[in-house]
C-alpha positions as CSV (number, residue, x, y, z in Angstrom):
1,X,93.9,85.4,123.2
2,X,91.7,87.2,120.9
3,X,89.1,84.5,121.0
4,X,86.4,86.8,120.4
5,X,87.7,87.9,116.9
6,X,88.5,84.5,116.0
7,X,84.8,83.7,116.6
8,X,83.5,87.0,114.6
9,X,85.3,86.4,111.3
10,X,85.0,82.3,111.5
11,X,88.4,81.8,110.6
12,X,88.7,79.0,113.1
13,X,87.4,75.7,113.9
14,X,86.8,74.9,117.6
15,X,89.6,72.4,117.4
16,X,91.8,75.1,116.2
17,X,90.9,77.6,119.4
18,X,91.5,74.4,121.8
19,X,95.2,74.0,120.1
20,X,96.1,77.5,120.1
21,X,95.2,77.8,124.2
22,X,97.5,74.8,124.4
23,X,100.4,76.2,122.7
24,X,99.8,79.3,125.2
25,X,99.4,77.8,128.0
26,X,102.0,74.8,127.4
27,X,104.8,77.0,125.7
28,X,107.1,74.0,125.6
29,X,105.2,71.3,123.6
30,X,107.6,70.6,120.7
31,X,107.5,69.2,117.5
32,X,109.8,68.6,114.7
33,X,108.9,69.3,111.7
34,X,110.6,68.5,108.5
35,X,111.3,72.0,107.2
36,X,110.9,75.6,107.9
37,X,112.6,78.7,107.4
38,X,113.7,79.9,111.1
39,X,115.6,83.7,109.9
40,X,116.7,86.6,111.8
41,X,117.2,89.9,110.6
42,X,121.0,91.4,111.4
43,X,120.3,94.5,111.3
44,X,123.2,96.8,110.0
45,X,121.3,100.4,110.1
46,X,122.2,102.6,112.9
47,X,125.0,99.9,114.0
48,X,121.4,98.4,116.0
49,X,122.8,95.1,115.8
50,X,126.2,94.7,113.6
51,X,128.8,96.4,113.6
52,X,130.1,97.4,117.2
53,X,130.7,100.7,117.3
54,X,134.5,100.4,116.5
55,X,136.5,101.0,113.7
56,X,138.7,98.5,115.0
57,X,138.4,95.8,111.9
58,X,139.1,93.0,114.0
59,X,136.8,93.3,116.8
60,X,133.8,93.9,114.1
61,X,135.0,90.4,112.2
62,X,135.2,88.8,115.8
63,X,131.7,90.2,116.5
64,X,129.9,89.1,113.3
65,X,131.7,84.9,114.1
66,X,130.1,85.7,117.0
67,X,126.6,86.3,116.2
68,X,126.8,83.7,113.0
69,X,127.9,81.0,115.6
70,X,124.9,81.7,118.1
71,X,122.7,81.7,115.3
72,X,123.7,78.3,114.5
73,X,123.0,77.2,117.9
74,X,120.0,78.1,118.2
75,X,119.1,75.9,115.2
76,X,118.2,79.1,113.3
77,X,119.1,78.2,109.6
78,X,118.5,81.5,108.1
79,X,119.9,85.4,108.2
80,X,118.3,88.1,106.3
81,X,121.6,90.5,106.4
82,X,121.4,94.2,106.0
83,X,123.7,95.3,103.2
84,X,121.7,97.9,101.6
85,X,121.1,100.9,104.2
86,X,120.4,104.7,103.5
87,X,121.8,104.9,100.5
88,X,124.9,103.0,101.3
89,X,125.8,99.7,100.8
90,X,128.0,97.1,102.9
91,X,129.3,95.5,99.4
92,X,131.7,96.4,96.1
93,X,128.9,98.2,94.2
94,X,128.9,100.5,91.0
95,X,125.8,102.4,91.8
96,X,126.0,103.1,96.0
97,X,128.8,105.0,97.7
98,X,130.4,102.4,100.4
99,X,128.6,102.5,104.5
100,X,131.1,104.7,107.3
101,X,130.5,102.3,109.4
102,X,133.6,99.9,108.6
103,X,136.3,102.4,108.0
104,X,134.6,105.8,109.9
105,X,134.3,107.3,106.4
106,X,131.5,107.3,103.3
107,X,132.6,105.7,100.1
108,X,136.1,104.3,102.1
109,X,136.1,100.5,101.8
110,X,138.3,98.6,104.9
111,X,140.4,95.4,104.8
112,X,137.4,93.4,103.9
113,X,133.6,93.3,101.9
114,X,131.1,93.0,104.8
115,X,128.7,91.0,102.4
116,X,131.3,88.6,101.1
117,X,132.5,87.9,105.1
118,X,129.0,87.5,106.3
119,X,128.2,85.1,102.8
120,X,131.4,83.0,104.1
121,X,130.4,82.9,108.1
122,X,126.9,81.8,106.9
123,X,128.1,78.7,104.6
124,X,130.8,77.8,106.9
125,X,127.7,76.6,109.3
126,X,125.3,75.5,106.6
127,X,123.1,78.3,106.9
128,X,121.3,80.7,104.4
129,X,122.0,84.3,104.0
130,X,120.1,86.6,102.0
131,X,120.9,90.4,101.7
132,X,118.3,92.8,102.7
133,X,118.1,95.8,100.8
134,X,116.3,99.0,102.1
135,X,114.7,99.7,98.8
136,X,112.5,103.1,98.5
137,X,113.7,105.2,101.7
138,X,117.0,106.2,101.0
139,X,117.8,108.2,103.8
140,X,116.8,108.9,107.1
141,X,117.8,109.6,111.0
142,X,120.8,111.9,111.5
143,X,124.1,110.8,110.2
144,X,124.4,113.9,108.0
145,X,127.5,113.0,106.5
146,X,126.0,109.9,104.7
147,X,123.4,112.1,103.3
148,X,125.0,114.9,102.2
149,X,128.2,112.9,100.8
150,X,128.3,113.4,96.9
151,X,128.1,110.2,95.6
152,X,125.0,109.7,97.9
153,X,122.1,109.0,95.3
154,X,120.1,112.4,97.0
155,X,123.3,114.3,96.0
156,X,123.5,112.7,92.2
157,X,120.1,111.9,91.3
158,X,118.2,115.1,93.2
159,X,114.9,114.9,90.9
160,X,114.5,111.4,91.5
161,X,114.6,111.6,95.5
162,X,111.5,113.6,97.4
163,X,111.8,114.8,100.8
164,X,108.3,113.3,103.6
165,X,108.1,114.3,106.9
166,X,105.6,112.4,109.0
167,X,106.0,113.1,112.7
168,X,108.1,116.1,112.8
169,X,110.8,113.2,111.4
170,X,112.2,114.0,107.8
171,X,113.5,110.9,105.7
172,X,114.0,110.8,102.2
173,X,112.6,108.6,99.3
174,X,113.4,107.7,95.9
175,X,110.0,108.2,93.4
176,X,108.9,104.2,92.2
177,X,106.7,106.2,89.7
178,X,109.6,107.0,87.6
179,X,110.7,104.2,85.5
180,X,114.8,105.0,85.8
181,X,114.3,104.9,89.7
182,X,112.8,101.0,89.2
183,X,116.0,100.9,86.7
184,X,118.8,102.0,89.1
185,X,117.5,99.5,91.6
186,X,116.8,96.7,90.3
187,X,120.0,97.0,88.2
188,X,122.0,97.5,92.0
189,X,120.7,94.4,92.8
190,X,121.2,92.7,90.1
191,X,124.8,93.3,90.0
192,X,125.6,92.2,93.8
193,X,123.7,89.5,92.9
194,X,126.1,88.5,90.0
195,X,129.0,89.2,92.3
196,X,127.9,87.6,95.8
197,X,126.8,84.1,96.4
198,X,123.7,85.1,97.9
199,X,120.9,82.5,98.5
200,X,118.4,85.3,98.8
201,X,117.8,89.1,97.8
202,X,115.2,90.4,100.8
203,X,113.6,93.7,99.9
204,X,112.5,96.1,103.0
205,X,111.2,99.5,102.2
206,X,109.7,98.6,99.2
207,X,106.8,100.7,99.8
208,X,105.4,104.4,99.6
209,X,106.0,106.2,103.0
210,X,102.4,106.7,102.9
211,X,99.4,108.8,101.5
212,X,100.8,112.4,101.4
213,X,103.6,111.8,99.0
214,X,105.0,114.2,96.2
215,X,104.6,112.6,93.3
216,X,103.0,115.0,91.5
217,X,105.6,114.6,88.2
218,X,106.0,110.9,87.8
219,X,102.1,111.0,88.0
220,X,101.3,113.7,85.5
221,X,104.0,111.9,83.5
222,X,103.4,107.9,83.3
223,X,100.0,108.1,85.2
224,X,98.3,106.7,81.8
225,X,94.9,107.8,83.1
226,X,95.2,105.4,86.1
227,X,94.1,106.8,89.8
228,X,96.9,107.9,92.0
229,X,96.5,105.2,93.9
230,X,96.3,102.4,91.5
231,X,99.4,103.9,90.0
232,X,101.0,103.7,93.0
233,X,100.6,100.0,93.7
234,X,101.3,99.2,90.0
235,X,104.8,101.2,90.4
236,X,106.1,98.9,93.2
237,X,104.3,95.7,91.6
238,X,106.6,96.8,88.3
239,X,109.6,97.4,90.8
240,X,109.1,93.4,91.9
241,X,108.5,92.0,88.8
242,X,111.7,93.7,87.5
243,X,113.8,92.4,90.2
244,X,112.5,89.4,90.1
245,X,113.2,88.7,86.2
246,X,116.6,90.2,86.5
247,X,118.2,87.9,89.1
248,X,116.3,85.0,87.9
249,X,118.0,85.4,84.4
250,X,121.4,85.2,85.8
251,X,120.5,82.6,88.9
252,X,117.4,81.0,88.9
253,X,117.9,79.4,92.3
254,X,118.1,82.8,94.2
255,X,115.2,83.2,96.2
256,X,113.4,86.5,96.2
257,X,111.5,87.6,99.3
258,X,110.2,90.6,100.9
259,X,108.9,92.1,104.1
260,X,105.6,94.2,104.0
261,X,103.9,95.5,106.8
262,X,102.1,93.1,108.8
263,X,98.2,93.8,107.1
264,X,97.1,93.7,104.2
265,X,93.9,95.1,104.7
266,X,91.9,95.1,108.0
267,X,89.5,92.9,108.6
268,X,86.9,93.5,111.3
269,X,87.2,95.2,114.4
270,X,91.1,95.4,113.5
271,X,92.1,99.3,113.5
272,X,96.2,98.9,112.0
273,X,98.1,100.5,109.1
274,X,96.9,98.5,106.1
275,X,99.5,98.2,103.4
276,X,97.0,97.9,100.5
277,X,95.8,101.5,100.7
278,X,97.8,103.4,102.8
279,X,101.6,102.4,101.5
280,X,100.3,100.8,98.2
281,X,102.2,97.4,98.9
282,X,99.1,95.2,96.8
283,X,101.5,91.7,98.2
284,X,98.4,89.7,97.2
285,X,99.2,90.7,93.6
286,X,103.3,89.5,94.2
287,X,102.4,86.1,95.3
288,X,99.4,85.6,92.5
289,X,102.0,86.4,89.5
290,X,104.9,84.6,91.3
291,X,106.9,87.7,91.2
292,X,108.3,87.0,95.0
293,X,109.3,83.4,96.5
294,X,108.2,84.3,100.1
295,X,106.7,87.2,102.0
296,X,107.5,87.6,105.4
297,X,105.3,90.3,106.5
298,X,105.7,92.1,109.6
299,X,103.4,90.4,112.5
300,X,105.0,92.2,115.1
301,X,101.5,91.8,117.5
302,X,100.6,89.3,120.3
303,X,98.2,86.8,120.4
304,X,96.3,89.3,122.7
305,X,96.8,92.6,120.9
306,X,94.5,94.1,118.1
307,X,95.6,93.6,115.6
308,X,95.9,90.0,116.7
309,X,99.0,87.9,115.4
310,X,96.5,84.4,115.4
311,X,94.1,86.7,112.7
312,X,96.6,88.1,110.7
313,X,99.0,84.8,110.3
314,X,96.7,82.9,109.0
315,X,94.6,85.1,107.0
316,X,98.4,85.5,105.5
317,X,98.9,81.5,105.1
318,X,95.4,81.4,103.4
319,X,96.0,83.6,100.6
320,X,99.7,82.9,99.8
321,X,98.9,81.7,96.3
322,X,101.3,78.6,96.7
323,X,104.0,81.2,98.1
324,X,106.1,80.5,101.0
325,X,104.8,82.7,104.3
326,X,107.5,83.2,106.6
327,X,105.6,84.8,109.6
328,X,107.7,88.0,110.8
329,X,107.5,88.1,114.5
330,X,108.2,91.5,116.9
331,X,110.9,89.8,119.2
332,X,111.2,93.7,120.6
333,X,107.8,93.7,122.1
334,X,108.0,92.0,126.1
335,X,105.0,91.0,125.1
336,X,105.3,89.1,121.9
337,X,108.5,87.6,123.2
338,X,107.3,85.7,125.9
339,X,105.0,84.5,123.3
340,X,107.6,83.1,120.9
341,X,107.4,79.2,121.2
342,X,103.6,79.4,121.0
343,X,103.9,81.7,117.8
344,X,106.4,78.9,116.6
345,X,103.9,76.1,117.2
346,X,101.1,78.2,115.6
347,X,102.8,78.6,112.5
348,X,103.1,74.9,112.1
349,X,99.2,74.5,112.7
350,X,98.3,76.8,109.7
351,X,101.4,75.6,107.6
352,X,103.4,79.2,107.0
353,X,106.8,78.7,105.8
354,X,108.4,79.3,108.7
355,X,109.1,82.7,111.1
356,X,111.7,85.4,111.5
357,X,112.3,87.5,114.4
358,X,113.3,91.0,114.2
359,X,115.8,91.3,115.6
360,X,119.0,89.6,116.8
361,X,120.0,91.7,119.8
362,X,116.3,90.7,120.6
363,X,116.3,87.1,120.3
364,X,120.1,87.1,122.2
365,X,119.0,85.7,125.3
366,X,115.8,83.4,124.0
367,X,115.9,79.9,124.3
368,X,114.1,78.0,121.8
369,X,112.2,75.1,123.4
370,X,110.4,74.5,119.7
371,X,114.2,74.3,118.0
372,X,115.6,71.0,119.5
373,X,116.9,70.0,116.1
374,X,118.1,71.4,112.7
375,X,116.5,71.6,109.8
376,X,116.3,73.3,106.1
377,X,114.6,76.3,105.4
378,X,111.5,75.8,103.6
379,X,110.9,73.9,100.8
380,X,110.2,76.2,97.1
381,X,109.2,73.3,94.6
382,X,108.8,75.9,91.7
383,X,112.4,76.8,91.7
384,X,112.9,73.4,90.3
385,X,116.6,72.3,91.6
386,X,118.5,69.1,91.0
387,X,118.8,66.1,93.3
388,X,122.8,65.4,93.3
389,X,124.4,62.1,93.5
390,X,124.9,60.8,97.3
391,X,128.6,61.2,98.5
392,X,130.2,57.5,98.6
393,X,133.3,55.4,100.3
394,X,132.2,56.9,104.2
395,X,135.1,56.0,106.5
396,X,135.7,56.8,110.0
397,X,139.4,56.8,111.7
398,X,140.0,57.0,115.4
399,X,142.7,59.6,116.7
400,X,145.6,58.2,118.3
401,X,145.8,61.6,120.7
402,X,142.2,62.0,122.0
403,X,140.1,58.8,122.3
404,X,137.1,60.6,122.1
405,X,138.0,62.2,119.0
406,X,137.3,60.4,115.3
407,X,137.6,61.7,111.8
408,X,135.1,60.7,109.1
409,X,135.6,60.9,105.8
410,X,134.2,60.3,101.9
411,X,134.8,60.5,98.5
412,X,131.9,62.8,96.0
413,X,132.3,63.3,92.3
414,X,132.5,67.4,91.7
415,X,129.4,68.1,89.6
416,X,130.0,69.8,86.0
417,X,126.9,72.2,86.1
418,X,127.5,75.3,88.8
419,X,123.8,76.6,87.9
420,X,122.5,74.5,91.5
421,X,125.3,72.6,92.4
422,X,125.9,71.2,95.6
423,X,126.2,73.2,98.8
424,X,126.4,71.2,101.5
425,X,126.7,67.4,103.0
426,X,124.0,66.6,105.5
427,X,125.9,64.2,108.3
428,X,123.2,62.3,110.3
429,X,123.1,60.5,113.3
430,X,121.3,57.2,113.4
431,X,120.3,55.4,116.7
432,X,120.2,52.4,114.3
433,X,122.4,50.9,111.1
434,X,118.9,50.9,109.0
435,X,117.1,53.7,110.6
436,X,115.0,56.2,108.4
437,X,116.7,59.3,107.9
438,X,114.0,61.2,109.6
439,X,114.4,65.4,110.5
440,X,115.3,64.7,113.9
441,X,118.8,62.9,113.6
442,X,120.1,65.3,110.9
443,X,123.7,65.8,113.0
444,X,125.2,68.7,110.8
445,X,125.6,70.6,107.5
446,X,129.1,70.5,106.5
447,X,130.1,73.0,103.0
448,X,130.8,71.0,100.3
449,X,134.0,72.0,99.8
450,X,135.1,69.2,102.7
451,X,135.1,65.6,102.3
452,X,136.2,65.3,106.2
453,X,135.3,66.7,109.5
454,X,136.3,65.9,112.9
455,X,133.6,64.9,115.6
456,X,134.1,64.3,119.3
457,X,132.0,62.0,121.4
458,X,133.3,63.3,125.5
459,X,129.9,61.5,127.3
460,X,129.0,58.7,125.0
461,X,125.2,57.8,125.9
462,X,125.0,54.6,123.7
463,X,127.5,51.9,123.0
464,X,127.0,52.0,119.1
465,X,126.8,55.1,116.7
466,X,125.7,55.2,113.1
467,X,126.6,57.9,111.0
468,X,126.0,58.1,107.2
469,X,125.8,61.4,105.0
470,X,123.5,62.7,101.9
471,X,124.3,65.6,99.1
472,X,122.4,68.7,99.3
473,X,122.1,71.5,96.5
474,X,122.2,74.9,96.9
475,X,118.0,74.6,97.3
476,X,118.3,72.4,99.9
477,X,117.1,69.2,98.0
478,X,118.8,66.4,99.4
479,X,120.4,63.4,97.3
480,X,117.8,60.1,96.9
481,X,120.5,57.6,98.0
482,X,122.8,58.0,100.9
483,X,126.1,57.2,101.1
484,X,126.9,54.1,103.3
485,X,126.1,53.7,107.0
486,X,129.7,53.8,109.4
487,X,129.3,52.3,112.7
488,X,131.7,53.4,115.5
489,X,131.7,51.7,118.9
């Protein structure tokens, strides 16, 4: 449990060590707490999680309801969704030739936008989406056809694209030290952010592949007497900042996040890939400026390994700058999975912003003992939303079919600003007519473009239930008042 560390660097108090053996040893204490982020990357890439491997439309709709409705039953309430991959997207863009993986050919779009169907799913069960964009490496593995397709950005842009091979494995990157490269994708962004009703824009691969890179020409060019390495850093710190100020000019209230790998730098005794000097990712530097809204680096360790995951999350926590810290956990690793309701429980005690696991085909089969009841993603105060108006006139009608079937029902006054308007009504539960709306009874998260839904009550365990509903904007921040309590018997 990496005690020993812990102890060396003095990062924890003794209480701190005695929690953290409980949460190990008793996986299934739970507690609710009143938000976090709880994401899962759907990983598009290679088919490794979505889409089947069909061309069959249908069957790759039917497989996406599938994994959007499991997510939401897990009480998972966000998806980072792979729409940028190798060069292709899974979206109407001006700038990236179409994916083969809907239709069987590059640049061929089929019956329906990928991004737009996955945007719908999502809302449909109040959850988040944001699309995660494979930024620098813009090509690798084997599908040849991808690669050498003509409107593939190696094929159109040759000088801006530089070949690495690391492994015996050859992949292909775009050059961040050339200022049109930072153009073309923050502007590719920036469009499917104007099309697509995004929440969030989560940037993967934003990163050098690593020390022996060549850059040569964009350093002899715009180096401006910096050292390789400083230029570097400063070239994807640019690349951020760039993104960042274009989507926030046309939504404020999308959320910009990224995933770097799990260390920043080591700290003693730890012997892992640091991202600070070896793929020039200075993180520290995007949360100081507030050029990112979360970081969910990639802690894919166990609480046993070296680098240990109880180090490196909180050292992460404790320099977030006021940031959100959404703990990125390695649901592939036997090891780390077993570990997953303790890592959960963790996070709480060093107040990260929540965790993600990578990926879903991992996190299939988990039960989360630590997920008994929804909640919203993590607060972000500094994106400044409204508060709407509560939703008023709550009714309730029995069906005359099925007794155990009832219809509720309300009346809410459309707001006139769309800049962070309302999403979603939050139905709760009470197990009293003037009970606190606490986290726990929040029921469900209905889209706001109802004003009715149908529940069913097949083994009542109480005589009375108490329902009443708040309005909640596109940030998550609820309405102050709440609509009027309905009692059904």
């Amino acid at each position: 449990m990496c005690v020993n560390k812990l102890k060396e660097i003095k990062f924890y108090s003794s209480f701190l060590l005695i929690l953290i053996f409980l949460f190990i040893t008793f996986p299934k204490i739970t507690a609710q707490t009143e938000r976090e982020t709880r994401a899962v990357w759907v990983a598009t890439n290679f088919r490794l999680d979505w889409p089947p491997p069909t061309f069959d439309q249908g069957k790759q709709k039917q497989a996406l309801i599938d994994i959007f409705d499991d997510i939401k039953s897990k009480n998972l309430n966000t998806v980072f969704f792979q729409a940028g991959i190798n060069g292709t997207v899974l979206f109407k863009s001006s700038f990236d030739p179409f994916s083969p993986y809907i239709t069987g050919e590059v640049d061929r779009e089929g019956t329906y936008d990928p991004l737009q169907f996955a945007i719908e799913l999502a809302h449909k069960r109040g959850l988040e989406i944001h699309a995660w964009i494979n930024c620098i490496r813009c090509f690798s593995g084997t599908e040849l056809n991808i690669l050498n397709n003509p409107n593939h950005i190696y094929k159109r842009k040759p000088e801006w694209v530089i070949e690495d091979i690391r492994d015996g494995q050859k992949s292909y990157w775009l050059d961040p030290g050339l200022p049109e490269v930072r153009e073309y994708l923050s502007d590719m962004i920036t469009e499917m952010v104007e099309k697509y009703d995004v929440d969030g824009v989560h940037l993967d691969f934003i990163r050098y592949p690593g020390k022996n890179f060549d850059d040569e020409f964009s350093y002899s060019v715009h180096g401006a007497g910096l050292s390789r390495d400083e230029f570097r850093r400063k070239n994807i710190t640019d690349l951020i900042e760039l993104i960042n100020k274009k989507i926030k000019t046309i939504k404020h209230f999308v959320k910009l996040g990224a995933a770097p790998i799990g260390v920043y730098k080591n700290l003693n005794g730890m012997t892992a890939w640091e991202g600070y000097t070896e793929v020039y990712q200075d993180s520290r530097e995007w949360l100081r400026r507030g050029i990112v809204d979360y970081l969910a680096p990639q802690i894919y360790w166990g609480f046993d390994d070296n680098p240990c995951f109880g180090l490196v999350a909180k050292e992460w926590t404790e320099n977030s700058f006021g940031r959100s810290i959404v703990l990125g956990i390695g649901a592939y690793k036997p090891n780390v999975k077993s570990e997953i309701n303790a890592m959960i429980q963790y996070a709480r005690t060093i107040n990260a912003g929540g965790v993600a696991f990578f990926r879903y085909q991992n996190i299939k089969d988990v039960e989360f003992d630590s997920f008994q009841y929804r909640t919203y993603p993590a607060a972000m105060s500094w994106l400044d939303g409204i508060y709407p108006d509560p939703p008023t006139e709550l009714n309730f009608k029995k069906s005359e079919i099925n007794k155990n079937l009832f219809s509720l029902s309300w009346n809410f006054q459309k707001m006139k600003s769309q800049s962070d308007s309302v999403r979603y009504f939050a139905l709760y539960s009470l197990p009293n007519s003037n009970s606190e709306l606490l986290p726990d009874y929040l029921f469900d998260v209905i889209p706001a473009d109802r004003t009715s839904v149908t529940l069913a009550i097949d083994r009542p365990r109480r005589v009375n239930y108490y329902y009443t509903l708040k309005s909640v904007s596109k940030l998550w921040n609820e309405s102050i008042e709440s609509s009027n309590v309905i009692e059904i018997k």
